[in-house]
N, C-alpha and C positions, 0 to 999 in steps of 0.2 A: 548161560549154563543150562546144561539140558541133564535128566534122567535120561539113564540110559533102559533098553529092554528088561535085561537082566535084571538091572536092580527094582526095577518095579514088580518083576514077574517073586523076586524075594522078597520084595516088603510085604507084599501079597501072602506069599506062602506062611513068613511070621505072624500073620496077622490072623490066620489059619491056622495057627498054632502047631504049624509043621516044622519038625524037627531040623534048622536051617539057623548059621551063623549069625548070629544080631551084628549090628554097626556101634553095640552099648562100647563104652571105656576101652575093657578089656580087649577088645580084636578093632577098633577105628585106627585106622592109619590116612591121613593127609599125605598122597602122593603131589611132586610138582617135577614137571618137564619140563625138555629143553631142546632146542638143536632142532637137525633135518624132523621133522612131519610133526613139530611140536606147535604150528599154525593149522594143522590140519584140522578144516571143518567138522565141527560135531556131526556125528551121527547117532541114532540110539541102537545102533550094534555094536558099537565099539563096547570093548572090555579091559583095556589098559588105557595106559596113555602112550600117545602117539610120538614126543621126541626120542630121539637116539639117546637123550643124557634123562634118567628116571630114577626119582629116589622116595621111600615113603618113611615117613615118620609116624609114629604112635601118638596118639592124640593126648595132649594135657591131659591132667589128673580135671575129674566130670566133666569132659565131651567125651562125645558131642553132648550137647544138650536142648530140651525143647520147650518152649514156650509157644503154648497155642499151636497155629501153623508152621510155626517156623524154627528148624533144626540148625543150630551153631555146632560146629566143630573150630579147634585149634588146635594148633601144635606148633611144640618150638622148635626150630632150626638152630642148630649146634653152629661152630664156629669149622667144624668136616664136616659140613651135612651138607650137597645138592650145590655146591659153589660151580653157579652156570647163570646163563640167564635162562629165566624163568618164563613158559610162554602157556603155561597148562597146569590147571590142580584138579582135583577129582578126592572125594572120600572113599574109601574103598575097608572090607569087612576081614583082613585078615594082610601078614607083612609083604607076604607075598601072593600072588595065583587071587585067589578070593572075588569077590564081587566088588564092582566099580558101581558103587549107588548112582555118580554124576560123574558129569566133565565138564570144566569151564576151559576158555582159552581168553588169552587177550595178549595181542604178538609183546613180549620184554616188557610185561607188567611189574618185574621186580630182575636185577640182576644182584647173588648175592657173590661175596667172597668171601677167602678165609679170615677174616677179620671181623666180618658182622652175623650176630643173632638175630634170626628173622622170626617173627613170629607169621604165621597164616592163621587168619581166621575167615571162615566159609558162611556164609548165611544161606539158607537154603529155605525159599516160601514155598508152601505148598497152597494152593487155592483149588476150591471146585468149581469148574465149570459151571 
């Protein structure tokens, strides 16, 4: 899982205390893809996610949250929510358009259907060099 530009050039700017969307409760959404370019290699220009099949959900009630280094989001997956397989997640700052803080991929890490509540939860370390 990588940051992407964007989201780093925004945590930046919040941190700066510039007038700019947080990733707090209210605006986190847990996107997950699927389908053609949903294996596509991370880059840190990207700003969506890359399958054809793309769905984002509002993050549980307190995520994200942070402990030290390390930011948790989650969110629950309805029984109509994102029924594909699963090749790509990303947190991202608003339900749609917004900032893509990260991307992970991992090819059909999860295939859901209409019968199963998925939950996703994202760990996210942050270290300094």
């Amino acid at each position: 899982m990588g940051l992407t530009t964007a989201g780093v050039n925004h945590l930046l700017g919040l941190g700066l205390g510039e007038a700019l969307t947080s990733f707090a409760n209210a605006n986190a959404h847990l996107g997950v893809g699927g389908g053609a370019g949903g294996n596509t290699a991370f880059t840190i220009g990207q700003s969506d996610l890359q399958g054809a099949s793309k769905f984002r959900k509002a993050c549980d009630a307190s995520f994200p949250s942070r402990a030290a280094n390390v930011v948790t989001s989650k969110a629950t997956f309805a029984t109509g929510d994102a029924n594909y397989t699963w090749d790509e997640f990303a947190l991202f700052n608003a339900a749609s358009s917004g900032i893509m803080l990260h991307r992970g991929m991992s090819a059909a890490f999860f295939v859901k259907n209409s019968s199963t509540v998925a939950v996703l939860t994202v760990t996210l370390t942050v270290t300094a060099a």
